[in-house]
N, C-alpha and C positions, 0 to 999 in steps of 0.2 A: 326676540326671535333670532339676531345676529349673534349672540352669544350662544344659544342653543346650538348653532351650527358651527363655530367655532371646539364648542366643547368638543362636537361629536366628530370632528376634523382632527382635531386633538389626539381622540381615544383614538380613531382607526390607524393613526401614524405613530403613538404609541405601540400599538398591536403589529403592528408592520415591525417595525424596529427588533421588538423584541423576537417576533418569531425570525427574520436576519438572523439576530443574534445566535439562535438555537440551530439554526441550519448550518452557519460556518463554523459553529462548535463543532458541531457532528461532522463536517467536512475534514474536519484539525484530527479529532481523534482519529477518524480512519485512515488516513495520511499518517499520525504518529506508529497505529497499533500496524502498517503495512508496511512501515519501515522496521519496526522494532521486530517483522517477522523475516522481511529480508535478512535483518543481521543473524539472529536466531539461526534461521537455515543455513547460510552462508558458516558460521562457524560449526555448528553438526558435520555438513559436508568438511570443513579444513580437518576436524577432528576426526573424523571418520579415514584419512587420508585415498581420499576421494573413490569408495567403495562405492562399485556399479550400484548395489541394491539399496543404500543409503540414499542413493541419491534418485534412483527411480521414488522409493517411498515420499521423499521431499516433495518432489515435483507432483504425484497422486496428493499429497497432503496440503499441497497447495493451491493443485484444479477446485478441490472439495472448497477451499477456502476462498476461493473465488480470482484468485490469483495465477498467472503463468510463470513458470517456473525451467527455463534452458539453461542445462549446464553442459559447457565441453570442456573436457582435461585431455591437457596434453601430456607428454611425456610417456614414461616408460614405464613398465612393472616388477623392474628390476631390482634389487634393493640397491641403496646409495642413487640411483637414478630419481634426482630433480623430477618433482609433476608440481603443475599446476593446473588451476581450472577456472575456465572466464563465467562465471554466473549471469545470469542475461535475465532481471525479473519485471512485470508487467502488473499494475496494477490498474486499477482504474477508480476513480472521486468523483462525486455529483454531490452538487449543490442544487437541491430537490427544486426550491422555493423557488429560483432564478431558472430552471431546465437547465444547468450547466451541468455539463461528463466531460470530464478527462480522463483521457487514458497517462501515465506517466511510466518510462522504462528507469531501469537503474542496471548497471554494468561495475562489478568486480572483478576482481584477480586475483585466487586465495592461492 
């Protein structure tokens, strides 16, 4: 009888383990694919040389995406006048199985 309950201590902490395992996968990829979206955005906008409606659509294509998106460029509209623009993004992670949410910011200057 001590072994049967052993076994089944066994399997449930197997099962445990593994679904861990699948939740901080899923945490990793959305952390990877929300960074790989900041840069993405961030270089459209450098590329764009920081056009107002480039960077409105961004920011809309980012709400949808579930993410926040503030850009302010400085500078001039001059040509030869130096801009740049501080990007300010907001994402937010959960790790389902634990109830853990974080929100994480990130800050550039293209």
């Amino acid at each position: 009888m001590e072994m049967i309950y052993k076994v089944l201590l066994l399997g449930v902490l197997i099962i445990f383990l593994v679904s861990s395992g699948f939740a901080v996968s899923n945490t990793c990829i959305d952390i990877v694919s929300a960074n790989n979206y900041f840069e993405e955005v961030s270089k459209v906008i450098k590329e764009s040389h920081y056009n107002e409606d480039v960077i409105d659509v961004c920011c809309e294509e980012a709400e949808k995406n579930g993410y926040q998106l503030f850009v302010m460029v400085e500078g001039n509209t001059k040509p030869g006048v130096l801009n740049y623009a501080k990007v300010i993004f907001t994402y937010k992670y959960e790790i389902k199985l634990f109830g853990v949410s974080i929100e994480k910011q990130k800050e550039k200057i293209l």
